[in-house]
C-alpha positions in Angstrom: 96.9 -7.2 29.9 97.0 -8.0 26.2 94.8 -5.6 23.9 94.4 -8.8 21.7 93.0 -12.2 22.5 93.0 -15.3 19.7 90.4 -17.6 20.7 90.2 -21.1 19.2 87.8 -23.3 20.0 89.2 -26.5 19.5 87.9 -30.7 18.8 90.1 -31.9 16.0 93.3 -32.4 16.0 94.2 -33.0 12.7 95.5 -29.3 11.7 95.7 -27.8 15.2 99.0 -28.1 15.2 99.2 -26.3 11.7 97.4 -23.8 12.8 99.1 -23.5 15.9 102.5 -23.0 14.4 100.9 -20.2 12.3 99.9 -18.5 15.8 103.8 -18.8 17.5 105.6 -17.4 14.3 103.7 -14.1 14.5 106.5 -11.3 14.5 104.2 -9.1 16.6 103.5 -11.3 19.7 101.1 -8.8 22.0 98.4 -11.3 22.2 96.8 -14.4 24.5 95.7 -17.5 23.2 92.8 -18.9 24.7 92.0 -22.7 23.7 88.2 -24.1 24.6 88.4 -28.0 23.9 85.2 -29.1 23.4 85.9 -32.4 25.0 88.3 -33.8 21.7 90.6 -36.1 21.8 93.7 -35.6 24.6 95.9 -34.9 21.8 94.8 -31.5 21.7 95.8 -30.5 25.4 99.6 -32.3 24.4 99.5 -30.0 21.1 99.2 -26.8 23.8 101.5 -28.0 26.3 103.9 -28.2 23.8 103.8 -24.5 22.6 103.3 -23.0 26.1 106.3 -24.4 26.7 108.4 -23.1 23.7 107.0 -19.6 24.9 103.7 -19.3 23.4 101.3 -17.4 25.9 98.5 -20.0 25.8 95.7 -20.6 28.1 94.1 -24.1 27.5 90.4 -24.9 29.0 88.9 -28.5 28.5 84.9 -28.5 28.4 83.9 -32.4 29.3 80.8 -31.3 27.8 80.6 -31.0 24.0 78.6 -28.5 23.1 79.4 -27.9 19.9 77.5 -30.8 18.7 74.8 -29.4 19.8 75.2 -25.7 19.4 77.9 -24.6 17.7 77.6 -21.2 18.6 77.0 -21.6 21.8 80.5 -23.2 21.9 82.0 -20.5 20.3 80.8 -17.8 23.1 81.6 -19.7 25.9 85.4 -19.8 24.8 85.4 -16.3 24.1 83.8 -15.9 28.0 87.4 -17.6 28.6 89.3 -14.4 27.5 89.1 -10.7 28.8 90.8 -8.9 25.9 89.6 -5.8 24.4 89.7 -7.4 20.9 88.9 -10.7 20.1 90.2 -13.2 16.8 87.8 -16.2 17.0 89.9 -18.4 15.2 89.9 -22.0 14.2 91.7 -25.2 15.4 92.4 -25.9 11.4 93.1 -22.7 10.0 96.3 -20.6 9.3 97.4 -16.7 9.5 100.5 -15.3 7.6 102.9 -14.3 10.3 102.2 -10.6 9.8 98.8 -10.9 10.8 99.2 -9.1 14.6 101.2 -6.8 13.5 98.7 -5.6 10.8 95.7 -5.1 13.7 97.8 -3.4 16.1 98.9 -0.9 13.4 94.8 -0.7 12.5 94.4 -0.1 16.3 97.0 2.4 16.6 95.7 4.4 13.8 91.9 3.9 14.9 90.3 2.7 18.0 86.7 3.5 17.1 85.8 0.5 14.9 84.1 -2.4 15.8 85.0 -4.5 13.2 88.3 -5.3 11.6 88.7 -8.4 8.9 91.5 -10.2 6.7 91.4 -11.2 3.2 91.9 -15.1 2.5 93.4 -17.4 0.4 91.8 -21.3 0.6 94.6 -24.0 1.2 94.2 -27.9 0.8 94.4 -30.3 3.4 98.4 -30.1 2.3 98.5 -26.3 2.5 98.4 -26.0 -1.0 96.9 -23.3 -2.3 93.5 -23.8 -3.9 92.2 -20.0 -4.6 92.4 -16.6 -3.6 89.1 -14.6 -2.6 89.1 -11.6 -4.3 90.0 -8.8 -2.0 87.4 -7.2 -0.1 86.5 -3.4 0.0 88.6 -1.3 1.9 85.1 -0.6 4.3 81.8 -0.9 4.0 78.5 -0.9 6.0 77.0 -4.4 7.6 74.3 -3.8 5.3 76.3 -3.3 2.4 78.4 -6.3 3.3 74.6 -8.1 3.4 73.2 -6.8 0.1 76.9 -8.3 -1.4 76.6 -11.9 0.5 73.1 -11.9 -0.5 73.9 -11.1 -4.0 77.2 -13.7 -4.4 79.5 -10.8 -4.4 81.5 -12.0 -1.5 83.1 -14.6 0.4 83.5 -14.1 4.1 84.7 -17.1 6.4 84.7 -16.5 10.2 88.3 -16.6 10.8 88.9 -13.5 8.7 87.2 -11.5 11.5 88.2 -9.5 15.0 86.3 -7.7 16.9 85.5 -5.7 19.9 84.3 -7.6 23.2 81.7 -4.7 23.5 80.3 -4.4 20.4 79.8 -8.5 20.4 78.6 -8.1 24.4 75.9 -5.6 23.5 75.1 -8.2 20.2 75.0 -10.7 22.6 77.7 -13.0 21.3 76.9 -15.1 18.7 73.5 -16.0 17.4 72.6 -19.8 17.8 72.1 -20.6 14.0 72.1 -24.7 13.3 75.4 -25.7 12.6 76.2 -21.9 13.1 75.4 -21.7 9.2 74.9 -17.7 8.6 75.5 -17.0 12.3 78.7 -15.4 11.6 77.1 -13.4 8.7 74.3 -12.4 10.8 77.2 -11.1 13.7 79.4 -9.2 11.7 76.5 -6.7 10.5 75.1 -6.8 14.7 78.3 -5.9 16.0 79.6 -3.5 13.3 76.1 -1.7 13.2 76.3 1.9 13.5 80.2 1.8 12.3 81.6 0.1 9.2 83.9 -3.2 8.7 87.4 -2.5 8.2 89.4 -4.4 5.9 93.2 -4.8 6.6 95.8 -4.9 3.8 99.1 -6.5 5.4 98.5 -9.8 6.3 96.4 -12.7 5.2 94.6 -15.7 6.5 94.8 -19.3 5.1 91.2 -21.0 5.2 91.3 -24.9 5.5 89.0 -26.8 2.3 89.9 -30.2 4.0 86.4 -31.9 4.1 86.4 -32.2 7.7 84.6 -28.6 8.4 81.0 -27.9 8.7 81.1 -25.4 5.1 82.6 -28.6 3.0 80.1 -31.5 4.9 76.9 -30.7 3.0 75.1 -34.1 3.1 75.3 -34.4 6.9 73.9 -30.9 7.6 71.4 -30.5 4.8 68.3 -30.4 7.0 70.3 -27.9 9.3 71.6 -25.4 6.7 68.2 -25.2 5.2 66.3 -24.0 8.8 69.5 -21.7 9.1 69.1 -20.0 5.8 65.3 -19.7 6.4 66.1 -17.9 9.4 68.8 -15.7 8.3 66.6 -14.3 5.3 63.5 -13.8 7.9 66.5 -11.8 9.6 67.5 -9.9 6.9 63.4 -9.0 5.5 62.4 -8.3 9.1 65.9 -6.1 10.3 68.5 -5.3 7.5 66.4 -4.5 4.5 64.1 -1.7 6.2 67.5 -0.2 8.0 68.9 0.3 4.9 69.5 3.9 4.5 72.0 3.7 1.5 69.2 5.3 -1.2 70.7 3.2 -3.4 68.7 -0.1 -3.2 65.0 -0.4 -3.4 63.0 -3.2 -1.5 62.2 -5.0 -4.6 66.2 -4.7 -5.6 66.8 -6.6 -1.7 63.5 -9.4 -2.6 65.8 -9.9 -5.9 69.2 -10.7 -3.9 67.2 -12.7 -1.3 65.6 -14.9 -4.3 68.9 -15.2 -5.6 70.9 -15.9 -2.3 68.1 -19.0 -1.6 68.9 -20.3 -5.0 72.4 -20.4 -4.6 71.7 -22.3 -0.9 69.4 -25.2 -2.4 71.6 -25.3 -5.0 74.5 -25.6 -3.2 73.0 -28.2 -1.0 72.4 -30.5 -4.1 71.7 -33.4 -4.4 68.4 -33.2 -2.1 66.5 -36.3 -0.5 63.3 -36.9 -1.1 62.3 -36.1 2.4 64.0 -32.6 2.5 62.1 -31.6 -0.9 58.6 -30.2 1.0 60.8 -28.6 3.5 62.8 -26.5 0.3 59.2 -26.0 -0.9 57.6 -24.6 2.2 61.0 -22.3 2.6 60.9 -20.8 -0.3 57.5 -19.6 -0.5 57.9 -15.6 -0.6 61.2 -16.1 -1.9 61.3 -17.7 -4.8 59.1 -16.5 -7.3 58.7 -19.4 -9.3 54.9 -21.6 -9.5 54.8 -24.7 -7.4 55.2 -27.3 -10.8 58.2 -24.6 -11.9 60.3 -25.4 -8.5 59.9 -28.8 -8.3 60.7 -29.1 -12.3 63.8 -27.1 -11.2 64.7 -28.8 -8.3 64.7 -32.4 -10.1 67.0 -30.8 -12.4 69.6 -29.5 -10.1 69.2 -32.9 -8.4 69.8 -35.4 -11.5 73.0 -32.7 -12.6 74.4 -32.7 -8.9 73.6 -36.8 -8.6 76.0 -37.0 -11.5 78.2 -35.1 -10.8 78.5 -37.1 -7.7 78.9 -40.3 -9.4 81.5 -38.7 -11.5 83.5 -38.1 -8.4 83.2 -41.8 -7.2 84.3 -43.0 -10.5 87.4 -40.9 -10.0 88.5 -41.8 -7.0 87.8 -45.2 -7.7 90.1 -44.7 -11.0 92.9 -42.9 -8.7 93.1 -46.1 -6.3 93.8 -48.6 -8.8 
């Protein structure tokens, strides 16, 4: 048996096979790939056929039922359930690694077998594979709390695919917590099943994170309602369970209230522009939170709203300019 399995849970096709070919031209090839199709179209099962048969070990599973429409998360642990790997890379059907990227964790595993938590810097690609940005690099370890305190505070971007981890440490988690639209789940795993050890960064290999507009981070107006409950519960997470278990002496309570205020912001702000509907919901949320009065947030909010509506416009009068 492998030590590594890559599990992708799979629905559209458009980059699977992208992301595939990233998968066959690893140079290290001690690994299983386990595909859950969450009942997509038949295209997907071809895609698979086709590189088990040019030698890539690949075991495909088609769900009839698709759950990730309805839990996401839930999706996402029952296609690990597929695999019996020691390690698991829950990857994407959209994604890419560099080809260096096995290699890189078995060296990591070879060296150390005690962590629970290994992850890849990333560079964001286009729908063409054109490089967009490059994260900046993240520390060579650090706590789950202190990778918390640094999401809360902006200081870093994290995408799920950057992530492998033991099958124990996310057993005893119990997989992966059923967040709406799995918004902050992955943040919310990564400190459960590092906890007690640190998160391992990885410097030989990267992975290539997809801005295409099909995924659920870029498809803001048809979650909105979603993300909002998610973030709510992630910060009642994070107040009731990371805050008081930080241990670091370095960060008071009032210096966590100031990166959970300023983590909300950044959600409703990045959720722009708002309905009219959704605006009690952001008010009833950020009670505790956001220390503003009730006239200051709403005065706020109609101003982020009128910029992003713009801004919006702005975009449709571009395209529009770019088909002529």
């Amino acid at each position: 048996m492998h030590v590594l399995a890559i599990v992708i849970p799979a629905y559209k096709p458009d980059f699977f096979r992208a992301a595939l070919d990233s998968v066959a031209a690893q140079t290290d090839r001690r690994f299983r790939v386990y595909v859950g199709d969450d009942g997509g179209p038949p295209e997907i099962e071809r895609i698979c056929a086709s590189f088990s048969a040019s030698g890539v070990d690949i075991v495909y599973r088609r769900f009839d039922e698709n759950l990730g429409g309805r839990s996401l998360t839930a999706h996402w642990n029952r296609c690990i359930a597929l695999s019996e790997e020691p390690w698991v890379w829950l990857f994407s059907d959209d994604d890419e690694m560099a080809p260096d990227c096995v290699a890189s964790i078995h060296e990591e595993l070879s060296r150390n077998r005690n962590r629970s938590v290994l992850r890849f810097n990333t560079d964001v690609i286009d729908g063409r594979g054109k490089t967009l940005s490059m994260s900046a690099a993240h520390p060579e370890v650090e706590t789950g709390v202190d990778f918390l305190y640094a999401r809360l505070r902006g200081q870093r971007n994290s995408y799920v695919v950057e992530y492998v981890f033991r099958r124990d440490a996310f057993e005893r988690a119990g997989g992966f917590p059923d967040y709406p639209v799995a918004w902050c789940a992955d943040d919310v795993a990564w400190y459960s099943f590092s906890r007690g050890g640190e998160i391992r960064t990885l410097t030989r290999g990267k992975v290539r994170w997809r801005a295409s507009g099909l995924n659920i981070t870029d498809a803001n107006r048809r979650h909105q309602r979603e993300k909002l409950e998610a973030g709510s519960r992630f910060l009642r997470f994070v107040c009731d369970e990371v805050a008081p278990s930080d241990r670091s002496g370095s960060r008071s309570p009032d210096d966590w209230r100031r990166a959970e205020e300023h983590w909300w912001v950044d959600q409703i702000r990045y959720l722009m522009p708002l309905g009219p509907a959704l605006w009690p919901r952001v008010l009833r949320a950020s009670d505790g939170v956001w220390r503003r009065t009730g006239a200051g947030k709403v005065a706020t909010l109609a101003g982020w709203n009128v910029i992003a509506t713009l801004r919006a416009l702005r975009g449709i009068v571009r395209r529009l300019f770019r088909s002529r």
